[in-house]
BATI-608398 format. One record per residue (C-alpha): residue in one letter; x, y, z. Coordinates in steps of 0.2 Angstrom, whole numbers, padded with zeros to 4 digits, always signed. Each point is the difference from the previous one (the first is absolute). Last residue first. Example, Ala and Ser with C-alpha at 12.3 -4.5 7.8 and 13.67 -1.06 7.14 Angstrom:
REM residues 2
S+0068-0005+0036 A-0006-0017+0003 
REM end
This chain:
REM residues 406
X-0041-0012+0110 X-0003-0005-0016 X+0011-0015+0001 X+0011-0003+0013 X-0009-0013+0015 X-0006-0010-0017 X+0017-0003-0004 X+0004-0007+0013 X-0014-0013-0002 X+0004+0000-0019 X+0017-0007+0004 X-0007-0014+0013 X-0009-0006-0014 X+0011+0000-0012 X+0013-0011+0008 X-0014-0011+0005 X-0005-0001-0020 X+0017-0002-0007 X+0007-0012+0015 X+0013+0006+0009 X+0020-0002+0004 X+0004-0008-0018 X+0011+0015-0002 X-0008+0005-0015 X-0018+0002+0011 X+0010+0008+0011 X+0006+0011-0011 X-0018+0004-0009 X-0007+0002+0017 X+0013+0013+0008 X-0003+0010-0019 X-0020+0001+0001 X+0005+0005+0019 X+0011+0015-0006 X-0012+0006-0015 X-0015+0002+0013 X+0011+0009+0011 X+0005+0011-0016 X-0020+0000-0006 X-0003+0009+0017 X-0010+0010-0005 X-0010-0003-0018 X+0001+0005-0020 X+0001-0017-0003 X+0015-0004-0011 X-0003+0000-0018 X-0005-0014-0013 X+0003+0001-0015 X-0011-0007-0014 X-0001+0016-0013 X+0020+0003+0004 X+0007-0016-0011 X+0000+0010-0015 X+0012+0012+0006 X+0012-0013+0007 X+0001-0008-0016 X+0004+0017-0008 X+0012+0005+0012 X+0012-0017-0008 X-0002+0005-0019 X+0001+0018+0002 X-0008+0009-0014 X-0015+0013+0010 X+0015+0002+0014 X+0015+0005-0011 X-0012+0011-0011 X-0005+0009+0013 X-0019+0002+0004 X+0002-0008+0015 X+0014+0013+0005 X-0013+0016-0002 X-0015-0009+0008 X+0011-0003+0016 X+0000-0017+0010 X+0012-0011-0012 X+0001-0016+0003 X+0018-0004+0008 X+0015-0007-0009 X+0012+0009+0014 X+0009+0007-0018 X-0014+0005-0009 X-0011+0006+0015 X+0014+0014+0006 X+0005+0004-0015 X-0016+0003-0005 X-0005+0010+0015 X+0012+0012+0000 X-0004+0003-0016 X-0018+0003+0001 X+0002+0012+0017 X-0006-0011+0015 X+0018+0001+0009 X-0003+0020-0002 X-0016+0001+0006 X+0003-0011+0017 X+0013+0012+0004 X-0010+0014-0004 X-0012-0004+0013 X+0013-0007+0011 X+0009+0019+0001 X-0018+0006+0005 X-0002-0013+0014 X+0017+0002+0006 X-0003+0000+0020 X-0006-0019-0002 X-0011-0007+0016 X-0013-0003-0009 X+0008-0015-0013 X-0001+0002-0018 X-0002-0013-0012 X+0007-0011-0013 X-0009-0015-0005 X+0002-0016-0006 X-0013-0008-0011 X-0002-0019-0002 X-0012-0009-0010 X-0001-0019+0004 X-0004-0013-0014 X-0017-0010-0006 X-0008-0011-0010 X-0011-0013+0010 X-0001-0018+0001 X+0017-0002+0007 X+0008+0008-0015 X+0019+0002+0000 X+0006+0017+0002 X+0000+0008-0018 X+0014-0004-0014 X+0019+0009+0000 X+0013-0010-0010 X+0022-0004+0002 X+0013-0002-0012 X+0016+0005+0012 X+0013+0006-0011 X-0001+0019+0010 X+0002-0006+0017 X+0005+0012+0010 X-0006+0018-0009 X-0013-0009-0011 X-0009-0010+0013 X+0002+0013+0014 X-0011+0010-0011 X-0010-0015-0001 X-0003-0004+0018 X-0004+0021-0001 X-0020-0006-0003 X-0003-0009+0014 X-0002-0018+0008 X-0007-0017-0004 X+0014-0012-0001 X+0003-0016-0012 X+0013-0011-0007 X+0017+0004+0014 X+0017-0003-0002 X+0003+0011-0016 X+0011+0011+0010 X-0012+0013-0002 X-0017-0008+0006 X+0015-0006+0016 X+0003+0018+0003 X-0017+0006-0002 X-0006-0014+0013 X+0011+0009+0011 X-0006+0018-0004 X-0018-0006+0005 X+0007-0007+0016 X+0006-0019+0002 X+0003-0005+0017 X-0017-0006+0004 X+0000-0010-0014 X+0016-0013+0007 X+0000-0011-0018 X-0005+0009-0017 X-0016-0005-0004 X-0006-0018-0007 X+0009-0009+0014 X-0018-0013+0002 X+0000+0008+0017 X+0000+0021-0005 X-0013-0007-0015 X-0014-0006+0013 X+0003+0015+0012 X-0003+0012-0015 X-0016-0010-0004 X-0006+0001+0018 X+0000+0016+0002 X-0009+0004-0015 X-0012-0014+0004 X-0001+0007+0019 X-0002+0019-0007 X-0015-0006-0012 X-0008-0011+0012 X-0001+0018+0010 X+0015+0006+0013 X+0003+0017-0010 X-0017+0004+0006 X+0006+0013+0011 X-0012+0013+0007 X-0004+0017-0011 X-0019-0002-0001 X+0002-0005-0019 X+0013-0014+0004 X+0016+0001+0003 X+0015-0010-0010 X-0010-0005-0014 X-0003-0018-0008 X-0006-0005-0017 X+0015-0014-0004 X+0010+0014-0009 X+0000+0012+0015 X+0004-0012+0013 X+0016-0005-0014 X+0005+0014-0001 X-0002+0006+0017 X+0012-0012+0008 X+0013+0011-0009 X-0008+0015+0007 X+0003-0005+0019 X+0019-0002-0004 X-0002+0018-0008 X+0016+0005+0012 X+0011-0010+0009 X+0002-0021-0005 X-0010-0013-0005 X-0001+0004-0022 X-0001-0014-0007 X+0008-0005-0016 X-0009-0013-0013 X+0012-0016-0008 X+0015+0001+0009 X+0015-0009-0014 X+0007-0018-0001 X-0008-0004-0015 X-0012-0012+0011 X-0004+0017+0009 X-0004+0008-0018 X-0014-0014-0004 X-0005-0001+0019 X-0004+0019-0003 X-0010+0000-0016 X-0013-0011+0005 X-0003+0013+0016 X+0001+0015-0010 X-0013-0009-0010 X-0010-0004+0012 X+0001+0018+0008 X-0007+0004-0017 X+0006+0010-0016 X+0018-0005+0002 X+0012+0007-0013 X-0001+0001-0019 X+0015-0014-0002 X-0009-0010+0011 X+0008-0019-0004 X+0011-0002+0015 X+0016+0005-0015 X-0010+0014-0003 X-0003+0004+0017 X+0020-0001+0004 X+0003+0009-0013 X-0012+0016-0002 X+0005+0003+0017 X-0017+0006+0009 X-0007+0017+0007 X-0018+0001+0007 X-0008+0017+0003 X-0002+0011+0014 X-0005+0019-0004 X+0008+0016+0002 X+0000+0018+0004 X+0012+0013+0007 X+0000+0015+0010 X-0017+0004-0002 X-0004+0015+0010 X-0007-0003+0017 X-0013+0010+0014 X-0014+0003-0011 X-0014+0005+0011 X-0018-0007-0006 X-0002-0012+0018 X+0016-0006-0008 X+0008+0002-0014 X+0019-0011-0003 X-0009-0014-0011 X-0010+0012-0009 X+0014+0010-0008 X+0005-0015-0011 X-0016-0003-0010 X-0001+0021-0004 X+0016-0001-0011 X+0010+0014+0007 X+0006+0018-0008 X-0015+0006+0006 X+0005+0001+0017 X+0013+0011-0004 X-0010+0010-0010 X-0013+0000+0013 X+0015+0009+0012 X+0002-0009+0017 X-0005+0009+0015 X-0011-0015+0005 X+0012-0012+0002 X-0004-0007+0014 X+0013+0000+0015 X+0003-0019+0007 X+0005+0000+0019 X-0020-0002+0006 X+0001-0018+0007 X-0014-0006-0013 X+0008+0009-0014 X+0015-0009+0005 X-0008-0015+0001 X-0012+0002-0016 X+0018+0001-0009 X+0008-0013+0003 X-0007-0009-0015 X+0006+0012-0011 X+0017-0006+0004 X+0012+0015+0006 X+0009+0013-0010 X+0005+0015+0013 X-0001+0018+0001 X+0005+0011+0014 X+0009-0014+0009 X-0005-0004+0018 X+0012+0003+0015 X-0014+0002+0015 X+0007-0015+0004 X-0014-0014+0000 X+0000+0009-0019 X+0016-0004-0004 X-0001-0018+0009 X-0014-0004-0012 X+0006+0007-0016 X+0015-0012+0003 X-0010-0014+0003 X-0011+0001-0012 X+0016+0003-0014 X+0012-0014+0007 X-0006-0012-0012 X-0004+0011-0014 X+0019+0004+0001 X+0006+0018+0003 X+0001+0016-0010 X+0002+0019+0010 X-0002+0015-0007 X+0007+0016+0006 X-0007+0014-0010 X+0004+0019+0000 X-0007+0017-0004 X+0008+0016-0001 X+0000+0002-0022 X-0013-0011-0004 X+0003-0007-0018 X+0017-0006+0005 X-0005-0009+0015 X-0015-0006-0010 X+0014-0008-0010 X+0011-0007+0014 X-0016-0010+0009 X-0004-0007-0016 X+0016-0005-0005 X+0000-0007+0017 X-0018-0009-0004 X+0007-0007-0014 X+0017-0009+0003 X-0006-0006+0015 X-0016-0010-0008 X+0012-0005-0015 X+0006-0015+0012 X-0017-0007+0001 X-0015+0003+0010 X+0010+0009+0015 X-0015+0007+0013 X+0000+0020+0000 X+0000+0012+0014 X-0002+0018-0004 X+0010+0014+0013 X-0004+0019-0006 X+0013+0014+0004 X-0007+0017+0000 X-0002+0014-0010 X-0016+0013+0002 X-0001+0011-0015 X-0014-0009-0010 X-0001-0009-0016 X-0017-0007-0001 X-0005+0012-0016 X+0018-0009-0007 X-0007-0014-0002 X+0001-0005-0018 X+0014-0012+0000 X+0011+0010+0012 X+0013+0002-0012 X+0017-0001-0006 X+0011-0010+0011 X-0012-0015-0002 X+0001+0003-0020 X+0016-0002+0000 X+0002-0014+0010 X-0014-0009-0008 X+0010+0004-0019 X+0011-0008+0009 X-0007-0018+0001 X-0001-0008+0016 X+0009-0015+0003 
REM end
């Protein structure tokens, strides 16, 4: 919950920009994906606080699932019903930009924008036109039950794919699922990633076509496949979510999952007595991990462009923004919150932090989505045991190939 000394000082103040205070009043939508069940909590406290702090001017936000999020923003827009402000995958970005709906955010104040570490404004410029703030930040990293691998003999966690492998048959014999995959909705594609990324392959290649179908991509492929059919992942992949397999990591059902950093906020609210540890993705041949960004941007057709402005201001103010980091379990994206001494001590953040010099982003390419959506219908029939790795590929890259960088 938020902490009142938040309420108070949301009621009080404009956090320092009042020289954008203007008298127009209006009522300003913002669509935000849930990331946990604080998520509501906090950007309607926000919504009630700048209310407060703005005599006239109102917010209606709106919070739905990650899952229903593309599609959501998608139908608005087909419908001339877009929000003013909305948090989207950075990824989607070039799209947008691409289809002229996204405003850049030009108007914004330097101070604002100096309040932001430089490395995660670059994921949402384009063509030298910001056109996203940070809304969150993370990396991917390996969690494991300290139990199970101890008693399979990795009590430090997998280093290798090997390893996580060894480990696996060890924890299916004791009647647990070894490694979870993820085969279901969104960042299917990435968790094929890991292990193309680890074993020296790319998604596209420096001309922007797909190269995601390599010897790297079919080993990858091939690997997951291979531990799906010995029963060293939970059974039924492409019905298990990220949130699913963070259910089973939870219920002490499940050895191993690479995911985010809020698993272990999760951790300590729902399963508290769970002994659990955080390593790197396994190593493949190369040390790496995926840096995500999500950002929140304007769309064109917004009438409340000035009320945005301060909007955005506001939610990016110091406090704000350690709530809002501390209790999602998110990186923080602000020079002001990284300097705080709950980031600079945290034992689980810290581990994420120091995996960022090998991350690997998502190419800053059109029609990446598409891209995304037949990297996933490969991986699940691949799964499924209805294609081969390297044919399934194959015929993903050629569609692929008709999207990218058009």
């Amino acid at each position: 919950m938020i902490k009142p000394s938040l309420i108070q000082w949301a009621s009080a103040c404009v956090l320092g920009l009042a020289s954008l205070t203007s008298a127009h009043a209006g009522t300003l939508r913002v669509t935000i994906p849930s990331y946990s069940d604080y998520t509501k909590t906090w950007i309607e406290q926000m919504a009630k606080g700048f209310e407060k702090a703005n005599p006239g001017d109102q917010v209606k936000v709106e919070v739905v699932s990650w899952d229903n999020l593309q599609q959501k923003l998608q139908t608005d827009i087909g419908g001339n019903s877009a929000p003013d402000i909305a948090v989207i995958g950075t990824r989607w970005l070039l799209d947008f930009v691409k289809d002229d709906i996204a405003e850049p955010l030009d108007g914004l104040s330097p101070e604002l924008k100096g309040r932001f570490v430089p490395a995660f404004l670059k994921p949402a410029t384009i063509q030298g036109k910001l056109y996203g703030l940070p809304m969150a930040a993370s990396a991917r990293a390996l969690f494991y039950n300290k139990d199970l691998m101890t008693k399979a003999g990795f009590p430090n966690g997998p280093k290798t794919w090997d390893d996580v492998v060894a480990a696996a048959k060890k924890i299916k014999a004791a009647g647990a699922y070894g490694f979870g995959v993820q085969g279901k909705e969104i960042e299917t594609d990435v968790y094929f990633y890991y292990g193309l990324w680890s074993m020296g392959g790319d998604v596209v290649d420096a001309s922007g076509k797909a190269a995601f179908n390599s010897a790297a991509g079919v080993k990858a492929a091939t690997l997951y496949k291979s531990m799906i059919d010995q029963g060293l992942t939970e059974p039924g992949v492409t019905g298990y979510s990220r949130e699913d397999l963070h259910g089973l990591f939870k219920q002490g059902r499940l050895g191993m999952v690479i995911t985010i950093p809020p698993l272990a906020k999760q951790i300590a609210k729902d399963a508290p007595k769970l002994q659990y540890g955080i390593t790197g993705l396994p190593n493949g041949g190369k040390n790496v991990t995926y840096g995500v960004t999500d950002s929140i941007m304007m769309f064109k057709s917004s009438k409340e462009k000035e009320t945005a402005k301060k909007f955005l201001g506001y939610i990016f103010s110091k406090e704000a923004r350690v709530e809002f980091d501390k209790n999602e379990g998110f990186l923080p994206v602000t020079k002001a919150v990284a300097e705080d001494p709950v980031f600079a001590r945290d034992p689980v953040l810290s581990k994420f932090v120091a995996l960022l010099p090998n991350a690997k982003f998502a190419p800053l390419v059109t029609g990446w989505e598409d891209t995304a959506q037949a990297v996933t219908n490969a991986m699940q029939a691949v799964y499924l045991g209805k294609a081969q790795p390297k044919a399934a590929l194959d015929k993903a890259a050629a569609e692929a190939n008709t999207k990218l960088s058009q």
